[in-house]
N, C-alpha and C positions, 0 to 999 in steps of 0.2 A: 341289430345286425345290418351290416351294409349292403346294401344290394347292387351286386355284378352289374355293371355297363349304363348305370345311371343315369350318368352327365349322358352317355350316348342315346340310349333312350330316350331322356326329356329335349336332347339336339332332334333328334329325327320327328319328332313329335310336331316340331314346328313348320317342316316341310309340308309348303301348301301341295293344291293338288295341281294346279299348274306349274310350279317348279318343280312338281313330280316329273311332270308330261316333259320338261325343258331339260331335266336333267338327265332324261331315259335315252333322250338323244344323244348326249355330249358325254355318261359313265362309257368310258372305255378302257375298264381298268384289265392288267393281263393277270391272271393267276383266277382261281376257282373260289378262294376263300372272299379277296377282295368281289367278285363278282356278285356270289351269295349277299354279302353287305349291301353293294349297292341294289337290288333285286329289289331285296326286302326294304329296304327304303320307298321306293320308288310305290312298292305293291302296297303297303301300309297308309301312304300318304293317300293314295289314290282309291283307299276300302273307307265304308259307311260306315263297317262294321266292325268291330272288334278286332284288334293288330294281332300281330303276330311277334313272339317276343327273339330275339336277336341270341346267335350262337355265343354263348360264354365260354367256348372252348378255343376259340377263335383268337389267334394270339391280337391282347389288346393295343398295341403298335397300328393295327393295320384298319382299328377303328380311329384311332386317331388322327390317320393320316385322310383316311376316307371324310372324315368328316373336315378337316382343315382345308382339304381341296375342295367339297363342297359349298362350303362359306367363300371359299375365293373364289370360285366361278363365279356363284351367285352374285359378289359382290362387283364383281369384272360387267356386267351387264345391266346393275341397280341402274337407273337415272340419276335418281335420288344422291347414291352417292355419287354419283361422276358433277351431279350440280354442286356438290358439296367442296368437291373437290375444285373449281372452276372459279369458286365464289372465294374459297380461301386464296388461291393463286390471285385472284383480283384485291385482294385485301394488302397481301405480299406484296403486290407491283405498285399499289398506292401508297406505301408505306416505306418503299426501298428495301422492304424486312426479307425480299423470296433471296433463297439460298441457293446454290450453283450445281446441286443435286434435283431441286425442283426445275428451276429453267431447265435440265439436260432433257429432265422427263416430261415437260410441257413439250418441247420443240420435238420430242421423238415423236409426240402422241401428233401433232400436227404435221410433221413427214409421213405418217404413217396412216393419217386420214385418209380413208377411201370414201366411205356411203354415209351419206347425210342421216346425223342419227340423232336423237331426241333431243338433247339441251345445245343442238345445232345453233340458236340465236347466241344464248348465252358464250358460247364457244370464239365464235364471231368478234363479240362485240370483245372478247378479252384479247382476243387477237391483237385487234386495232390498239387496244389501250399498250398492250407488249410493245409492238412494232415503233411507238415511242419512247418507251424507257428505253427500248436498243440504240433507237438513233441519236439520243443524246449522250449517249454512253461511247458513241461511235463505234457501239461492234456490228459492221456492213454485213459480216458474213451469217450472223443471225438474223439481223434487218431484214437478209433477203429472202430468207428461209420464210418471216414471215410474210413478206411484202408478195412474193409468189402464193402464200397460201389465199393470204386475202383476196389476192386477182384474181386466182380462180376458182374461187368463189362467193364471188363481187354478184354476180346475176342470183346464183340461188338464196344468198341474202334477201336481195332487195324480193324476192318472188315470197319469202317467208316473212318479209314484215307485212308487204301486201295484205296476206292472207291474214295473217294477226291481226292486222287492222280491219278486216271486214269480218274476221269472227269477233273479234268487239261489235262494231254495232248487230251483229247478228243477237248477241249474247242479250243486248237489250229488249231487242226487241222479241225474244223469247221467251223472255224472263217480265218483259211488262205483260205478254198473253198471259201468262201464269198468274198475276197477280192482280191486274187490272181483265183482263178479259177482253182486250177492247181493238185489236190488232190479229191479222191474218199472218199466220209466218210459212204456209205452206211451201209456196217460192223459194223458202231455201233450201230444202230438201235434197235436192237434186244434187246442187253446189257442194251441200254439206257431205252429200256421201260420196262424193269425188276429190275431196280432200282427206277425208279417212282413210279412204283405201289405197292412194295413190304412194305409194312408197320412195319416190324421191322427194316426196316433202319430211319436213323433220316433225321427228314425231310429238312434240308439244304440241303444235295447230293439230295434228291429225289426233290426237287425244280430245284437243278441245272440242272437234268438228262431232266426235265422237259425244261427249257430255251433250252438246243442243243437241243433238238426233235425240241423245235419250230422253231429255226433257220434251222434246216435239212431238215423239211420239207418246210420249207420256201427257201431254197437254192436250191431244186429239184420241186418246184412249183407243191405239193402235198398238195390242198387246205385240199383234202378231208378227209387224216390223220390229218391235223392239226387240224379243226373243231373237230374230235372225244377227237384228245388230250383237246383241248381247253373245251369241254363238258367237259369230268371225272376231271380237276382240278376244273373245275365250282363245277360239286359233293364234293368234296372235301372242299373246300373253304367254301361252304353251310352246312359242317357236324364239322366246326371248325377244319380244320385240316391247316396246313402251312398255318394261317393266321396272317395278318397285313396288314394294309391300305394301306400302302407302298406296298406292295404283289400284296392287292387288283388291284389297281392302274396301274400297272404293265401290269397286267392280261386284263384290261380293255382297255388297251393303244395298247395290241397286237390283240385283238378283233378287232378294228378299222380296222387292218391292214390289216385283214383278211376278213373281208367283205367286207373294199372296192375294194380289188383283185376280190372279187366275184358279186360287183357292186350293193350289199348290202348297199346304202347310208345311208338310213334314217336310218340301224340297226347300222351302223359306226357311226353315228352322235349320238345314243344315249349314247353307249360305248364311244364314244368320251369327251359328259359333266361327265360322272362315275369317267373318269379318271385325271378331275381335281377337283375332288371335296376336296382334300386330297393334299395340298399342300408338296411337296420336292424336291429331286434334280432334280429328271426328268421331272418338271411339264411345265417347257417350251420347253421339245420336245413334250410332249401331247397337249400342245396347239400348239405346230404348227402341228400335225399331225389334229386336231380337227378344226385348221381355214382350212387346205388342202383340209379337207373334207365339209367344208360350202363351199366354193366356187365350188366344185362339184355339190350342193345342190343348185347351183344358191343364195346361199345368202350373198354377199359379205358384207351384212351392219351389220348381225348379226358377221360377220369374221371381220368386223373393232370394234367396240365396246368391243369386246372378246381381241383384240389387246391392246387397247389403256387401257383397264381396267390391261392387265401385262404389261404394259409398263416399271412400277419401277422392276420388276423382269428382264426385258430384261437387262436395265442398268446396274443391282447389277452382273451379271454370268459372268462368266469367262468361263463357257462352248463356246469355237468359234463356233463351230459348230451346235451346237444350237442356238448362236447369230443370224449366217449367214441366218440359216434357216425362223430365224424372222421378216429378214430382208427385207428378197425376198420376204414372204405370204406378208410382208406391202405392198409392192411394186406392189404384185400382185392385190390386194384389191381394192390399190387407183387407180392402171389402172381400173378394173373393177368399179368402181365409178366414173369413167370418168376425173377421177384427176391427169390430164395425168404430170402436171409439178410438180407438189407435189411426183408424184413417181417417177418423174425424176430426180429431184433434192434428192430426200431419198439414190436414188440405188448411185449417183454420189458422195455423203457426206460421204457414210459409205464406198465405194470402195477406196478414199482418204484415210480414217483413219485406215484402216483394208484390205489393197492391198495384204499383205502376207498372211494371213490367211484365204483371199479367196480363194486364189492361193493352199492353204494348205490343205485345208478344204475340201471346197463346193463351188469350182468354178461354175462349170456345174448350178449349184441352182441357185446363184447367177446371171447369167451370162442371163439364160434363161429366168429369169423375168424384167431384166436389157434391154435387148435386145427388146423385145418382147413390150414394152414401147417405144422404139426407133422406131420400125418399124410403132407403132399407129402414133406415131407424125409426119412418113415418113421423120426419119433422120437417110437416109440410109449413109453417110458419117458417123457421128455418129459411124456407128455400123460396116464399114468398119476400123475405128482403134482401134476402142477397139478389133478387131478379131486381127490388126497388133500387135498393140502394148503389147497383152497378148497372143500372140502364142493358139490362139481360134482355128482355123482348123487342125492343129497339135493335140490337146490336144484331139477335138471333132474323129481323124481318132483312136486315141487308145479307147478311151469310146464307140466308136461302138463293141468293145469285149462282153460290158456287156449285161446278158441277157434282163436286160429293159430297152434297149436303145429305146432312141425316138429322132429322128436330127431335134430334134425344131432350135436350133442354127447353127445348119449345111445349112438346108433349110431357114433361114433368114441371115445368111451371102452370098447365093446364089441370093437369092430376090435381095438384095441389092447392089450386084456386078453387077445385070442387070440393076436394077433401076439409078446406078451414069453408067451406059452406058459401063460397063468392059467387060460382054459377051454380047451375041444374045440371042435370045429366044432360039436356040435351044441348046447350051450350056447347059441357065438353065434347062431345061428340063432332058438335061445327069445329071447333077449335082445334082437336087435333088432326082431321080430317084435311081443313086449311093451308098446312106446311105444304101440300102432296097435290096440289091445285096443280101447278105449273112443272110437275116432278117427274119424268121419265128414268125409273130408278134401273140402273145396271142391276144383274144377279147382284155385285158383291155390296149394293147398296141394299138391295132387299133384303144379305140376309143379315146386316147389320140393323137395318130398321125390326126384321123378327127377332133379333134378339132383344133388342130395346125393347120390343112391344110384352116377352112373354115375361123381362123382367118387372116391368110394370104392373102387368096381368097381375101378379103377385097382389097388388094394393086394391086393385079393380079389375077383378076377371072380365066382369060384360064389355063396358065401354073397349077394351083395346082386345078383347076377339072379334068385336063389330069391326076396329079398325084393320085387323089380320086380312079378313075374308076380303075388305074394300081394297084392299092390296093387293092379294092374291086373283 
C-alpha cells in the first residue's frame, strides 16, 4: 500500500535543526493550511523525540510548493552551492564556453552586491579574471560594471588575503602543538576570535578563525571556551550565515566531541546522527566518531547496524586513517557482541592487507581493539608477538607524551607477560603501575583507564583492583 505524503515526509526528515531555526524566520507563507505545513516542519526538525506525522487531507499542491520553496531558499544561501556556481562560471570564462544568460546573471549578482559574504575571495578573483574576457571582447559597458565592482572593493580584498595569509601560518602552528607538542599558540586567541566575529570580514577566514579556536581550545582542554564558541556559530548557522550542510555537518561532528569530553553521551549521540545525515568526504570519520559513541552508550548492536549499513563507503575511501578507524569500532563491536572470532579474524585480515598504514596511521587504535580481543580469548602469546613483532612497547613508551594517554596496550602486554609466566605478580604490579608515574588523568581519562582496568580484572581480579584503588 502506498503511503500518503512520502516523498514529503522523508524531504522534511532531512531538515536540520538549524535550518529549522533559519527557516522559522524567512516561512511567511499567507493562508492557514500552508502555515500548518511549515509549523510542523520547523517543530519536528527541532524535536528529540518522535515527529509528528503531516495532514493528508491537505490539498497535496500546496506540499509541494512548500517544499520546492524550501529547497530554494536553502539553496539561495548554501556557500557550497554559490562556490559551485563561481567555479563553473570560471571554467566558462577560461574556456570562452559561458553563455549570454550566465554573464546577464553574473553581472546582476555583482550590481547587486552589497555585504561581504562567504566565497567573498573566490568571487573577487573571478571578477578580475571576467573583467578581461570583457576587455578584449571590447564590451566597455560591461568592463565597467566590473571595473567599478573591483575598485571598490580593492581594500576589502587585500584586508582578506591578509587575514588568509596569517590564518595559514596560524593553522600551523596549531596543528604542530597538536601533534608535536612543542609550541605555545595561546597569542592568538585574541586575534582569532576578532576575526570570527567581526562580520565585515568574509565568511571563509571567519569559518577558518573559527576551526583554530576549536582545535586551540581543544589542544589546552578548555571545554568551557569551546562550548561558548560552539553556541555563537550555533547562532550564526540559525541566522543563515556561513552555511552549507557540509558546514553543518562539520559543526555537528565537533559537538560530538565535545560533549563526550564532558560525558555528555546521549547529547554526543544526538549530534552524532545530525552529522551523518549529509553525506561527503568526512562522513566516515563521523560515523566512526558516532559508533565510538554508541558503544559508550552500551549499545553495540545499534554501532553494528550503523557499521554494516556504510560498509560500501568503507570499501570505496582511500582515507587510511579513517579506514583504520573503521576497522577497529568493527572489531570493537563484534567483541562487545561476544563475536569474539569474527573480530579476530577482521583485526587479523585487515592488519595482513594494510601492515603499513597501520603502522602509519593509527597504530595505537588499531592495536588497542586488536589486542584487547586477544586478551577476551586469553591468547596471551598471541599478543606477546604482535608487541614483538611490531615494536608495541617501544611505540606505547613514546605515546605516553600525549595528553590522553590511556596504557590499555601497555597494561595488556603486562597481563600477558605474567599470564605465559615471564614476570611475578609483583613485576606486574611495577609494570602497570609505571604508565601512571608522570600521569595527571582527567575524569574522562580515569573513566576510560576504569573501564580498561575492570575489563582486564576479568583475567586477573587482584593485580588490577590493586591498580583501581592506586588510582582512585
Amino acid at each position: 500500500m502506498k503511503t500518503k505524503l512520502k516523498k514529503f515526509t522523508e524531504f522534511s526528515k532531512t531538515i536540520l535543526p538549524n535550518e529549522a531555526k533559519y527557516l522559522q524566520t524567512v516561512y511567511q507563507f499567507k493562508g492557514k493550511e500552508k502555515q500548518e505545513i511549515s509549523n510542523l516542519i520547523v517543530k519536528n526538525a527541532l524535536s528529540k523525540n518522535k515527529t509528528i506525522a503531516f495532514d493528508t487531507s491537505i490539498d497535496k499542491r500546496k506540499y509541494s510548493y512548500i517544499k520546492n520553496w524550501t529547497q530554494k531558499k536553502l539553496a539561495s544561501i548554501d556557500v557550497d552551492v554559490t562556490i559551485d556556481w563561481l567555479m563553473s562560471l570560471k571554467k566558462k570564462i577560461l574556456t570562452d564556453a559561458i553563455t549570454s544568460q550566465e554573464e546577464k546573471e553574473f553581472l546582476q549578482y555583482i550590481v547587486t552586491y552589497k555585504t561581504i559574504e562567504y566565497n567573498f575571495q573566490s568571487l573577487y578573483t573571478l571578477a578580475k579574471e571576467y573583467k578581461s574576457y570583457l576587455l578584449v571582447r571590447m564590451r566597455y559597458k560591461d568592463h565597467k560594471i566590473v571595473a567599478n565592482f573591483l575598485k571598490e572593493y580593492e581594500t576589502n580584498y587585500k584586508t582578506s588575503k591578509e587575514i588568509h595569509e596569517k590564518l595559514y601560518e596560524a593553522t600551523t602552528d596549531i596543528t604542530n602543538q597538536y601533534t608535536l607538542n612543542n609550541i605555545e599558540t595561546k597569542h592568538l586567541e585574541k586575534w582569532l576570535l576578532q576575526v570570527f566575529k567581526d562580520e565585515s570580514i568574509d565568511g571563509k577566514n571567519r569559518y577558518q578563525a573559527f576551526v583554530l579556536l576549536a582545535f586551540m581550545y581543544t589542544n589546552y582542554n578548555e571545554n568551557d571556551k569551546l562550548k561558548l564558541l560552539f553556541d555563537q556559530i550555533d547562532e550564526y548557522f540559525s541566522q543563515g550565515k556561513m552555511y552549507s550542510r557540509r558546514l553543518l555537518s562539520n559543526y555537528y561532528a565537533s559537538r560530538v566531541l565535545l560533549h563526550s569530553k564532558q560525558n555528555e553521551f546521549k547529547e554526543a549521540e544526538f549530534y552524532g546522527y545530525l552529522s551523518i545525515r549529509q553525506n561527503n568526504n568526512d562522513t566516515l570519520m563521523y560515523l566512526n566518531n558516532l559508533v565510538a559513541i554508541l558503544l559508550r552508550n552500551n549499545n553495540p548492536e545499534e554501532a553494528f547496524d550503523l557499521l554494516h549499513k556504510y560498509e560500501s563507503l568503507y570499501k570505496e575511501i582511500h582515507n587510511y586513517h579513517q579506514k583504520i578507524g573503521y576497522c577497529s569500532y568493527k572489531v570493537r563491536v563484534l567483541s562487545e557482541l561476544h563475536k569474539y572470532k569474527q573480530a579476530e579474524a577482521t583485526a587479523r585480515t585487515f592488519l595482513r592487507k594494510y601492515k603499513n598504514e597501520v603502522l602509519k596511521h593509527r597504530w595505537h587504535h588499531f592495536f588497542t581493539s586488536y589486542i584487547n580481543v586477544l586478551v577476551t580469548e586469553e591468547k596471551y602469546e598471541e599478543v606477546l608477538k604482535l608487541a614483538s613483532k611490531f615494536n608495541l612497547i617501544e611505540k606505547e613508551k613514546e605515546r605516553q607524551k600525549k595528553n590522553n594517554y590511556v596504557p590499555n596496550i601497555s597494561w595488556s602486554i603486562s597481563l600477558s607477560r605474567y599470564m605465559e609466566g615471564k614476570i611475578n605478580s609483583s613485576r606486574l604490579l611495577e609494570e602497570i603501575k609505571k604508565p601512571l608515574e608522570n600521569i595527571q588523568p582527567t575524569i574522562n581519562q580515569k573513566q576510560l583507564m576504569f573501564k580498561v582496568i575492570n575489563k582486564l580484572s576479568d583475567n586477573l581480579p587482584e593485580a588490577f583492583f590493586k591498580l583501581k584503588s592506586h588510582i582512585e
